[in-house]
C-alpha positions as CSV (number, residue, x, y, z in Angstrom):
1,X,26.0,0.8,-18.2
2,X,24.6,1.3,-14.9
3,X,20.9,0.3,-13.7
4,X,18.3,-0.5,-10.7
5,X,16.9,-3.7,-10.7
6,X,13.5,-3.5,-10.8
7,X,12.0,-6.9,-10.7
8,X,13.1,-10.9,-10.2
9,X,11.8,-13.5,-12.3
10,X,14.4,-16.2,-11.1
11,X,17.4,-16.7,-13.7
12,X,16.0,-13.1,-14.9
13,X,16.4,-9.7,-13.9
14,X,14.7,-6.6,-15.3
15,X,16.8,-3.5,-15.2
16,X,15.9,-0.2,-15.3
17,X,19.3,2.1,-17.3
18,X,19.8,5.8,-15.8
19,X,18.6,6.7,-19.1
20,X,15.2,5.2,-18.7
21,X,15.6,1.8,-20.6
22,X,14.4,-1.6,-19.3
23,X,16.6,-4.3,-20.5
24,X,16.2,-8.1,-19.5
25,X,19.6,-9.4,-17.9
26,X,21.3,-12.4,-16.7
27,X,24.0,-13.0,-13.9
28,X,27.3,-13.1,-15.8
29,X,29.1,-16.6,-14.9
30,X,28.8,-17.8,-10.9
31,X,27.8,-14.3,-9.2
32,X,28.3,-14.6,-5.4
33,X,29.3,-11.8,-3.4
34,X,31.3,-11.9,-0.5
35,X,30.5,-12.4,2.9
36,X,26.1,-12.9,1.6
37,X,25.5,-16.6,0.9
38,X,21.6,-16.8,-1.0
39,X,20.0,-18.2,-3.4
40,X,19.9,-14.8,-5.2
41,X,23.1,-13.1,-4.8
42,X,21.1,-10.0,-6.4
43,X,17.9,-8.3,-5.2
44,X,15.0,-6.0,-6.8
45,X,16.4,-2.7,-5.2
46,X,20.2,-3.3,-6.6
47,X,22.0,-0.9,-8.2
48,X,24.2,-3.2,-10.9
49,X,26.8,-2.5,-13.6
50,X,25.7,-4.3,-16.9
51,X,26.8,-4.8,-20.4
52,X,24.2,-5.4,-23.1
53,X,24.7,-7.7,-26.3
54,X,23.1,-7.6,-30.0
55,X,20.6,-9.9,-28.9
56,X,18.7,-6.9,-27.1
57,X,19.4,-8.6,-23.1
58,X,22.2,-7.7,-21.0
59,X,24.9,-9.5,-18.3
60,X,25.2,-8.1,-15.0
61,X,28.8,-7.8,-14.1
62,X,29.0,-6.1,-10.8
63,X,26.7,-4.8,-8.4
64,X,27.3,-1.6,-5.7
65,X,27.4,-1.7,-2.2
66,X,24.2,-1.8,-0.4
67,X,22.9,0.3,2.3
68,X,20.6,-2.3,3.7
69,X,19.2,-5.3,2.9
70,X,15.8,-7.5,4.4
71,X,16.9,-11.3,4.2
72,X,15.2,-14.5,5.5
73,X,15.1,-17.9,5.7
74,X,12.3,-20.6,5.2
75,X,11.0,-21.5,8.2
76,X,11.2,-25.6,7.9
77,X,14.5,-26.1,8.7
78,X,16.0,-25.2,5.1
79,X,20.0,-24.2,4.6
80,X,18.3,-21.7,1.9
81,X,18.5,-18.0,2.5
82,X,16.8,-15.3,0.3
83,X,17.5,-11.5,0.2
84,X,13.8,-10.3,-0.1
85,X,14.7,-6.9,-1.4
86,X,17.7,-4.4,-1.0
87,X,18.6,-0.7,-0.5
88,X,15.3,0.1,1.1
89,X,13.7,3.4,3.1
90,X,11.5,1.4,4.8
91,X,8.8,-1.5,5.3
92,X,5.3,-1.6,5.0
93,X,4.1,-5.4,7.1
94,X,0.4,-5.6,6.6
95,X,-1.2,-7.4,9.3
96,X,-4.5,-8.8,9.3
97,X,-6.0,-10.5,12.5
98,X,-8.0,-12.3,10.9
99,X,-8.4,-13.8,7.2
100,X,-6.3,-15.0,7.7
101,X,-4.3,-14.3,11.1
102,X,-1.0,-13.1,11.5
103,X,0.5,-14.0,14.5
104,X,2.5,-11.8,16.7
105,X,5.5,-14.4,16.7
106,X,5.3,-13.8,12.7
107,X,5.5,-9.7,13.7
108,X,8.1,-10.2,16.0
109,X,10.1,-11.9,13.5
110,X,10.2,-9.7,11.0
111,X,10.5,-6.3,13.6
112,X,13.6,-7.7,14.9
113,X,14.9,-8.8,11.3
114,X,14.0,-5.3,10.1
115,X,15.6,-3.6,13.4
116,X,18.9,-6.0,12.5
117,X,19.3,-4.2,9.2
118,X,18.1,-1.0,10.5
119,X,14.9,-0.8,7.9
120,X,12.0,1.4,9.9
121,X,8.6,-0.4,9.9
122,X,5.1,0.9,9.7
123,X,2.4,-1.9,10.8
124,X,-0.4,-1.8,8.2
125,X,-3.5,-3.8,9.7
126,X,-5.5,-4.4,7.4
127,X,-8.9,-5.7,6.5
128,X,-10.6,-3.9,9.5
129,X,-14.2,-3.5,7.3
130,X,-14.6,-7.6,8.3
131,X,-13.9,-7.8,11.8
132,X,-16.1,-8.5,14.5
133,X,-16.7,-6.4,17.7
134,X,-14.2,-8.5,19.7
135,X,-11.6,-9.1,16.8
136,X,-11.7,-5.0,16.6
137,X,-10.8,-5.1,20.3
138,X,-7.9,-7.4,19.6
139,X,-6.7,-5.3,16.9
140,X,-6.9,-1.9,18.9
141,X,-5.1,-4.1,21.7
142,X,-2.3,-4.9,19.3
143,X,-1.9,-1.0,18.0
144,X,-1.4,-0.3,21.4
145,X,1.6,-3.4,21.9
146,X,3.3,-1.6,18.8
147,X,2.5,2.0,19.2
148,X,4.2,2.3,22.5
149,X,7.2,0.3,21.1
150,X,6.9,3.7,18.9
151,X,6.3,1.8,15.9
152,X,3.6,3.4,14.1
153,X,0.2,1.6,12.4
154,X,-2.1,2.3,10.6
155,X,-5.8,0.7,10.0
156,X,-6.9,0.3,6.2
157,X,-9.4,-1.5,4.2
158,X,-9.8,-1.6,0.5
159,X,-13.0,-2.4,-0.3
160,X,-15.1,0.2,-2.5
161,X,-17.0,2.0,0.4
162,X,-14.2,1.9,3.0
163,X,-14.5,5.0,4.9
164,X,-12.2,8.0,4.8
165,X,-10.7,6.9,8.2
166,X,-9.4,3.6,6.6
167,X,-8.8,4.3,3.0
168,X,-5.8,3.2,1.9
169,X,-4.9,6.6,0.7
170,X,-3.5,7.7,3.4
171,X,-0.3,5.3,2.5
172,X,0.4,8.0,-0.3
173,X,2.1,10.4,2.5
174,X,4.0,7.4,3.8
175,X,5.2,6.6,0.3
176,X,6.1,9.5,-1.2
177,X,9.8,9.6,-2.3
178,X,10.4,6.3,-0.5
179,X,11.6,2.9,-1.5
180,X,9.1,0.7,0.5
181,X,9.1,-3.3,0.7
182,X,5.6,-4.3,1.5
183,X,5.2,-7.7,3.5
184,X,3.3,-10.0,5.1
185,X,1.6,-13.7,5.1
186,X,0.0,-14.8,2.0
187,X,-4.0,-13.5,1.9
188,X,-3.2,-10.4,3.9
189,X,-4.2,-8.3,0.9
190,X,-0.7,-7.1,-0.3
191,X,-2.3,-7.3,-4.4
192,X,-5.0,-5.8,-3.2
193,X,-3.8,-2.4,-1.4
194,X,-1.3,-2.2,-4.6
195,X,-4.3,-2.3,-7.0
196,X,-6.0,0.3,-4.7
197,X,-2.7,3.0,-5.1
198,X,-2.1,1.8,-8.2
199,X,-5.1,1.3,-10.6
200,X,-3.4,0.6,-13.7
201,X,-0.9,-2.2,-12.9
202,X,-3.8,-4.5,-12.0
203,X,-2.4,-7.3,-9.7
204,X,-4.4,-10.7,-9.3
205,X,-5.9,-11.4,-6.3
206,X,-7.3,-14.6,-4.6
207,X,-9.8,-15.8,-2.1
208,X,-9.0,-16.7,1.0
209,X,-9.6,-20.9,1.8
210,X,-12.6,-21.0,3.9
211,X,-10.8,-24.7,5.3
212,X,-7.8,-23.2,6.6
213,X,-8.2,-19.3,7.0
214,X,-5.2,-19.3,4.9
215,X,-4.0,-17.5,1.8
216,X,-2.2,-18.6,-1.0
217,X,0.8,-16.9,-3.9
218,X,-0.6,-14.7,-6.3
219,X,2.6,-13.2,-6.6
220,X,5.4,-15.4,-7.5
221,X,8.1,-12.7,-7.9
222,X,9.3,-9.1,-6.7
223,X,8.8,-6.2,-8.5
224,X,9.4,-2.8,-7.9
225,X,6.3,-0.3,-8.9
226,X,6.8,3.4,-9.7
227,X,4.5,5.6,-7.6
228,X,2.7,8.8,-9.1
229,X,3.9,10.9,-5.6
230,X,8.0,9.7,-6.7
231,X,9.7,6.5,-5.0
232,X,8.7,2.8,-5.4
233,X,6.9,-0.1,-3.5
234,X,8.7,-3.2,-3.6
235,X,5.5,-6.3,-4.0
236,X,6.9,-9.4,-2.5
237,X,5.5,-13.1,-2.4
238,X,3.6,-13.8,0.6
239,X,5.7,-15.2,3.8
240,X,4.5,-18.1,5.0
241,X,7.5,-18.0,7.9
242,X,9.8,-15.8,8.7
243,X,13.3,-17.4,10.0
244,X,15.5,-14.8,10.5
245,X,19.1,-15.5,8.8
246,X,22.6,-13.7,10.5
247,X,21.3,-12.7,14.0
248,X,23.5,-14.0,16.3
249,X,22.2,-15.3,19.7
250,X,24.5,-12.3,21.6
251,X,22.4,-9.6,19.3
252,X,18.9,-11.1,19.3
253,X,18.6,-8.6,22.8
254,X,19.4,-5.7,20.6
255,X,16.5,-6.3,18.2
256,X,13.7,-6.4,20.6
257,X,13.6,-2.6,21.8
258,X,11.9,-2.6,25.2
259,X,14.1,-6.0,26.0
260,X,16.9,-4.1,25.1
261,X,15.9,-1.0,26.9
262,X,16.0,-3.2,30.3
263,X,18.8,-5.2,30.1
264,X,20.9,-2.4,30.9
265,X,19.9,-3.2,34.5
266,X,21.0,-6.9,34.4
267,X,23.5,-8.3,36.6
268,X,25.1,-10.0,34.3
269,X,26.6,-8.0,30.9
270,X,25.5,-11.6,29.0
271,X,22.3,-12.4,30.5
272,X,20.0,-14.5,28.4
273,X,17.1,-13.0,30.4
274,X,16.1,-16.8,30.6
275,X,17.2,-18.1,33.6
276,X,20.3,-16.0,35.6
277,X,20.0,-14.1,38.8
278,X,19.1,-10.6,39.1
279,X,17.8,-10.2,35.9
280,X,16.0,-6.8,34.7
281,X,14.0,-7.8,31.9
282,X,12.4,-11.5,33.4
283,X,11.7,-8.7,36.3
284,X,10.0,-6.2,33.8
285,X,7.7,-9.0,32.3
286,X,6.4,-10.1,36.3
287,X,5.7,-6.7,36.4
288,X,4.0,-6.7,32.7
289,X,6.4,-4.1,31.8
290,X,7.5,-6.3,28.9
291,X,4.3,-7.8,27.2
292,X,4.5,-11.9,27.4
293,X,3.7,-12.5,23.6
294,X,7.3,-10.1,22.9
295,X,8.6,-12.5,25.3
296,X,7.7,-15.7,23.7
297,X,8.6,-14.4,20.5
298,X,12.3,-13.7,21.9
299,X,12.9,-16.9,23.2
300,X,11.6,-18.6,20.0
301,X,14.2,-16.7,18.2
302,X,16.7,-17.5,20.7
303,X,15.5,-21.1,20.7
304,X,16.1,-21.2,16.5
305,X,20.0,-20.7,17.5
306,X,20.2,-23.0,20.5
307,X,18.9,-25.7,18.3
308,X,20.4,-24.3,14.9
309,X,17.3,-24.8,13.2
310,X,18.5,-22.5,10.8
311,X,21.9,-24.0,9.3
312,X,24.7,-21.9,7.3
313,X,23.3,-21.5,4.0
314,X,25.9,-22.9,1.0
């Protein structure tokens, strides 16, 4: 029997049959698949082979090829890796800059990890109703980073007399007939924006601590949710980090588009763009052609392999 798993409870998957049935199933013996080393070896977004049993649950025996996959690993020096979701049309990052903040290293991160596995990305900042006259500044100042690396944003909030302009209704054209993983740091209002598209599946939701501007996990697992419009959203636990997993230091160039665009124009075919002669893209950020914090971002990232921060998972 053949089915999509739809959500991830740990040792449990729910699967959803082509004929419509959800049946609770388990990995049949010690699942790995080749060439993938995680902690789950399968994802909400899988398409899996199953056989069920009289006790009304089912094994997983197999699972199909995927076209894409979004995989990370914790950012404090952990050897675990975790496929956040699979077979995906895109990604939805909400951003919010502030309560709490997401940084543009965090962004950067998950851009190039997205770009890696060749998942499009649609910045969603929200929280704009809060923000002061300056943090609106910043916020219009990040847009403009993103949008002329031609990814596109949008500006939301969900709170009952959001204006037209920033309703989160305008995510239903985005969504429509597309599997979408949303993402971010924990307290950017993921629950929230879900609850907002999706009355009836009524998410918790949780302050954000005062102390630390910091969220915390309301959700604990991943679930895909049917939309009205056709296709999914994938809800995901809150990122506290995002190590990327599988980039090797030779590609990290290839993730970051305008860095990419310039080191064409290189002298050397396997410039860092850290310290050799005649090098395009250190060129391109004296002449604030490349912005400093994409920069910074790209030698953190190239710093995580030079250090091997992130070790070979089991």
């Amino acid at each position: 029997m053949h089915g999509l798993v739809i959500k991830n409870t740990g040792s449990w998957y729910t699967v959803k049959t082509d004929d419509g049935r959800i049946i609770d199933s388990k990995i049949k013996g010690n699942f790995r698949l080749k060439g993938i080393r995680s902690t789950n070896p399968v994802a909400v977004g899988d398409h899996v082979e199953i056989i069920p049993n009289q006790e009304g649950t089912a094994l997983i025996t197999s699972i199909n090829d995927r076209k894409n996959y979004i995989i990370r690993k914790s950012s404090n020096l952990s050897k675990q890796s975790h496929i956040i979701a699979a077979n995906i049309d895109q990604a939805f990052l909400v951003v919010t800059v502030n309560y709490p903040e997401t940084s543009t290293t965090f962004i950067d991160r998950f851009l190039a990890g997205a770009e890696a596995y060749s998942v499009p990305v649609v910045l969603v900042f929200n929280k704009c109703d809060i923000l002061s006259s300056d943090e609106l500044r910043y916020q219009k100042a990040m847009r403009f980073l993103y949008e002329n690396l031609k990814y596109e944003c949008v500006e939301i909030s969900c709170t009952p007399d959001t204006s037209k302009e920033h309703s989160p209704q305008q995510l239903h054209n985005l969504l429509k007939n597309k599997i979408t993983l949303l993402s971010g740091n924990s307290g950017v209002g993921k629950s929230t924006i879900i609850n907002a598209l999706l009355p009836d599946v009524s998410l918790r939701t949780s302050e954000i601590s005062d102390a630390h501007n910091t969220g915390t996990h309301t959700t604990t697992f991943s679930e895909m949710l049917a939309l009205p419009e056709g296709g999914y959203i994938i809800d995901t636990p809150g990122i506290k980090g995002f190590g990327t997993f599988d980039i090797e230091r030779e590609e990290l160039t290839s993730y970051f588009r305008e860095i990419f665009a310039y080191s064409s124009n290189c002298k050397f075919s396997n410039c860092t763009h850290t310290h050799e002669p005649g090098c395009a893209v250190r060129r391109a950020l004296d002449e604030h052609l490349i912005a400093e914090s994409r920069y910074t971002s790209y030698l953190s990232m190239l710093d995580d392999k030079e250090q091997n921060k992130y070790r070979e998972a089991f």
